[in-house]
Phi, psi and omega in degrees: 000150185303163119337312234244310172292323191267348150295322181288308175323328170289323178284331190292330179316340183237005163328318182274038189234355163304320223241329171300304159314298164311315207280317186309284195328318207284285166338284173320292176303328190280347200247290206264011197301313205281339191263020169257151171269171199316307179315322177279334189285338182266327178293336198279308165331294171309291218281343192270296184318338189238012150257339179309317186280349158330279187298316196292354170280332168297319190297296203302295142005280203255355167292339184297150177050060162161059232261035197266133159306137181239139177230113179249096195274098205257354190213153154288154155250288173208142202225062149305033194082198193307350213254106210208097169231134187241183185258057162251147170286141183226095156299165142185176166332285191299316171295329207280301206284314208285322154326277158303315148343282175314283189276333172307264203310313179241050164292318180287357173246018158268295183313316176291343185280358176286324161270333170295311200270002169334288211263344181263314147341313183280320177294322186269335172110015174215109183295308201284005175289313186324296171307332187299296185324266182354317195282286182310339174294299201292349168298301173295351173272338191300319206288345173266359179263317168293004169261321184274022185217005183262152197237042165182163202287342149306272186298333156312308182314294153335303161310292178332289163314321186323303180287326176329295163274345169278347170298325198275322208282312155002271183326305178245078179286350158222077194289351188263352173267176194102181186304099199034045147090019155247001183315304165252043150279278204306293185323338175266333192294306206314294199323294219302284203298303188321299179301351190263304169335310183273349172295291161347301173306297167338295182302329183298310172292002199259301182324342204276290181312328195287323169269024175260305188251018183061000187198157166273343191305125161339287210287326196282327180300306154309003175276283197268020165266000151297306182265019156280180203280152165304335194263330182297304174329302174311304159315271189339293180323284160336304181285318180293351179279323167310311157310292216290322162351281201288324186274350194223025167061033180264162183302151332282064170219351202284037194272344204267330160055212141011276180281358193288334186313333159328329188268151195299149185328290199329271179009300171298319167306297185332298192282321172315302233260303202222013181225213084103299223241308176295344203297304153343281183306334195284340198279306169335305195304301207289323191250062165279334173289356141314292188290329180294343174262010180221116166245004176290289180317311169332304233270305188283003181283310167325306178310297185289010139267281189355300202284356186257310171318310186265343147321304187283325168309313169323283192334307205273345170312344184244358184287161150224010167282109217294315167319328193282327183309298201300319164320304169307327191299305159336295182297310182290334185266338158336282170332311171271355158279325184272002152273357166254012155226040112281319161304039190018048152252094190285315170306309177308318201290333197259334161301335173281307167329274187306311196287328199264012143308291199306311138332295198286280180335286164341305187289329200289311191288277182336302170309319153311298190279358152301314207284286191306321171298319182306292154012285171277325180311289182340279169329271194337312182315142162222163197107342184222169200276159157343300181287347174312311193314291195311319180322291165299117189289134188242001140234055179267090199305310177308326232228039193243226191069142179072030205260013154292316173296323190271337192260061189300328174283328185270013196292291195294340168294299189333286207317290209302284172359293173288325195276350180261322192263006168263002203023051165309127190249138025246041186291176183299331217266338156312303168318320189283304200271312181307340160293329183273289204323301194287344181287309187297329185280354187252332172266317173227119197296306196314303200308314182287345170267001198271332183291306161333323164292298164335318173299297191330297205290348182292311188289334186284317172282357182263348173283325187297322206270312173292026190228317196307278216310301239227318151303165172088224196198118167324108166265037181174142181324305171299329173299320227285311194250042173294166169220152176297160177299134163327151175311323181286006186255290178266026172319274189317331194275332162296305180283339191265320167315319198277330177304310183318294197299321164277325198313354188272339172296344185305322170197063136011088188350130173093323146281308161038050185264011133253017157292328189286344188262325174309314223283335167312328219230301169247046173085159160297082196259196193296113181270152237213098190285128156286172189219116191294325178300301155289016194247317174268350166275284195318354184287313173325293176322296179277315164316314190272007165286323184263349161262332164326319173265334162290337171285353181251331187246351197292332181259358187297157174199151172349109183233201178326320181261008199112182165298142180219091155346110153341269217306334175299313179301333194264338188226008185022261196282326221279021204238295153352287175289326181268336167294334189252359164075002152104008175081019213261324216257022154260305185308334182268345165295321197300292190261029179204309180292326179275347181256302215280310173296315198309302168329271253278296187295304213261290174336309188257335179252023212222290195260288149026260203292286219284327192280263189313316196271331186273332166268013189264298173325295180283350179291317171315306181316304215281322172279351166282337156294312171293301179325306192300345165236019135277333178262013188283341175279017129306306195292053213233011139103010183278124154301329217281337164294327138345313195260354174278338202253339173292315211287282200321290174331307173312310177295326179294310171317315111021253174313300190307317157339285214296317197304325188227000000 
């Protein structure tokens, strides 16, 4: 055997050493965490998050030119008669870029949370947290490098809870802070409670596959789902369109969101960019030969992006929480990866996946050190009282402006961001979203113009958020005097900007070197020609989104009563309503949250609890009390009563004798 061979055979060998590295880094920290300092507790974190992207690059590395799934088996699991699921590994095409996602990105966004928690420990009043964040980051890439590396649908699962419970510990990492000191408690539970609805499908569709195919593993499942009934298959498909609702945020789930804003920024980077949120698409992607044999099912995972995309885009045209804009932002771009694989493009969806990692981090860590710069204005400031201080929201967008001068550096990443995910060419996110676009035009027009609108609003609200933020004359006191981020902040923010601006070469019109790479693992599928034409509408599209919001926002400023939003005056009540998010997360208070307490309290835990089991308990309680002080006048401590009560036995006994 080569040199050459039996070295790639050693590295596929170390394959479980992706998900081993962090899980070391946790461990170290979690047993040895408290006699370490902060430096040592974040390097170790960085170090464990950054061989992990080490190997996956080796990994990547050496599948070329021999671009064959490798099954790597490290454990037995469950052994049941024909029913034989183990703890394997799956290399391939798909795993190998979805790998690298996951830990390149977010190893640079373990380097920025080493200087962000710095200072947010310190902001919350507990230092000693710090290490606890580090065990849970490094918890979430083991469980999202185990979901993207499984080679069968059970150990996905595993991954699958996984990132689940680290979104709950994560979300509410100050869970005693927030809205009357519960705020982001209740935000990690709605994730929590949300995920589990979509967990359900999953398990459903598995359970489904399982009494079809006797087994879960990939390959065997797609072996034989050629020749099942149309309606098992529709099922599958369907409970996995659920699954992906709840985990990637599609309509009717994506509300816990949102709300994830609770959680300290990386977290958010985290969770948006590479981890938790992508999981959804990747399950669509990996079970594409499933969807290509149900095109009933393609079609609604296709609608439900599409409709999801320009749902969440309205919303964020109305935020001012500079996180919640980027969130909506989220959802919508989601939407348009889980509408190209439903028009079955699948290469587009994960070229979208990967640029909008790269970006999408970029905004959210950049938003941090916007948040965090405010932060220090505050502090810094002199002249005005405390409460003053306390008053300003500091992602709060309105209480921003002019924060180009003081924050210079993060002012220009931030642009390449907003200008890649508005899809400004030739930044990444052109390429990626001109790819979905061209795919909506040859399969379905609505849908492409519903993306297209979609498109618009994206550049018009990431233009509102840059004019808001970074233009204009400083509107609070914390704007006047923010300052930049340490270098350990805008390090990562510099390298995910040079990812922004290039990522579109990953597959580049004409070239298609990750389709060419992809095409191992889910086939040839329909390649996507470019088109100057829809390339230049969507160029179209995002300039005038992006001039549209500078005529509106470019100049704002303060006025007598305060900030007064352009657009409220131009749209009035429809504005209203895009501030209030369209009312969805009152109405599911209304018709779900509110029949479930009224049940849980006043039915079960009122009439129920209290009338039937506590009175059942105590009707008892009650006849043992009447027993017990009829038979205590025995017990009355007299002999001669005693000795009355042995003689009545004897005669009874006596008489029983006699009788028989």
């Amino acid at each position: 055997m080569a040199l050459s061979e039996t070295l790639s055979l050693s590295i596929f060998n170390f394959t479980p050493w992706v998900i081993f590295f962090p899980l070391i880094g946790l461990l170290i920290n979690l047993v040895f965490g408290k006699r370490l300092s902060e430096k040592m507790v974040g390097f170790i974190a960085c170090l464990a998050t950054g061989l992990s992207f080490i190997l996956s690059v080796a990994l990547l590395v050496s599948l070329r030119g021999n671009e064959e799934a490798i099954r790597l088996k490290l454990a037995d699991w469950i052994s049941i008669g024909g029913f034989d699921v183990s703890w394997t590994f799956r290399i391939d095409t798909l795993s190998t870029v979805m790998m690298l996602v996951v830990s390149g990105v977010g190893t640079l966004i373990h380097i920025y949370a080493v200087g962000y928690m710095h200072d947010d420990v310190r902001q919350h009043g507990d230092i000693g947290r710090y290490r606890r964040f580090f065990v849970f980051f490094n918890l979430f890439i083991v469980a999202m490098m185990l979901l993207v590396t499984a080679d069968n649908y059970l150990m996905l699962f595993v991954g699958w809870e996984g990132v689940g419970l680290c979104s709950y510990l994560l979300i509410g990492f100050w869970f005693e802070k927030g809205a009357d000191g519960v705020g982001n408690a209740q935000a990690g539970k709605k994730a929590f409670i949300v995920n589990r609805i979509g967990d359900f499908g999953l398990l459903i569709a598995m359970f489904i596959m399982f009494g079809a195919f006797g087994t879960l593993q990939f390959d065997q499942v797609f072996s034989q789902a050629s020749g099942a009934s149309s309606g098992l298959l529709l099922a599958v498909t369907l409970f996995m369109l659920l699954a992906v609702a709840g985990k990637s945020a599609q309509l009717p789930l994506y509300v816990w969101l949102p709300d994830a804003m609770a959680g300290p920024t990386p977290v958010s980077a985290l969770i948006h960019a590479a981890t938790m949120v992508t999981a959804g698409v990747y399950l669509v992607v990996r079970s594409s030969a499933l969807f290509a044999l149900a095109p009933a099912a393609s079609n609604v995972v296709m609608w439900v992006g599409a409709l999801t995309a320009i749902f969440a885009a309205t919303i964020a045209v109305a935020q001012n929480d500079i996180k919640r804009v980027l969130a909506y932002s989220t959802i919508s771009q989601l939407g348009f990866m889980v509408a190209a694989a439903g028009m079955g493009a699948y290469v587009a969806a994960i070229f979208h996946l990967a640029t909008h990692a790269f970006f999408k981090a970029l905004l959210f860590l950049s938003a941090g050190s916007v948040i965090q710069g405010m932060e220090r204005g505050a502090h810094l400031a002199v002249g005005h009282s405390a409460a003053e201080e306390d008053s300003i929201d500091p992602q709060d967008m309105r209480n921003m402006g002019g924060l180009s001068r003081r924050m210079k550096l993060t002012f220009w990443v931030y642009l390449i961001g907003a200008l890649a995910i508005s899809g400004i060419a030739p930044l990444s996110g052109f390429f990626s979203k001109d790819e979905i676009l061209g795919a909506a035009s040859t399969q379905s027009l609505p849908v492409y113009v519903i993306l297209t609108v979609s498109a618009f609003l994206t550049a018009f609200y990431m233009g509102r958020q840059i004019f808001l933020i970074f233009s204009g004359k400083p509107r609070s006191i914390s704007a006047e005097h923010a300052t930049e981020s340490s270098p350990i902040v805008t390090i990562p923010l510099i390298l995910l900007a040079v990812l922004s601006v290039t990522g579109g070469a990953l597959n580049l019109p004409g070239v298609h070197t990750l389709g060419s790479w992809l095409e191992h693992t889910l086939g040839a599928g329909r390649e996507i020609e470019f088109s100057v034409t829809i390339a230049l509408i969507s160029l179209a599209i995002a300039l005038l989104g992006l001039i549209l919001s500078w005529s509106l926002y470019g100049r704002v400023t303060l006025g007598k009563n305060g900030f007064v939003d352009p657009l409220s005056s131009r749209l009035g009540g429809l504005f209203n309503a895009l501030q209030h998010k369209w009312w969805v997360d009152e109405f599911y208070h209304t018709i779900v949250v509110r029949p479930y307490t009224y049940v849980s309290t006043v039915l079960l835990g009122e009439w129920i609890d209290q009338e039937v089991i506590d009175g059942a308990v105590n009707d008892v309680g009650g006849l043992a009390r009447v027993l017990s002080g009829f038979t205590r006048k025995f017990q009355n401590g007299y002999i001669r009563t005693y000795a009355l009560g042995i003689l009545l036995g004897a005669v009874a006994i006596v008489f029983y004798i006699i009788l028989h």
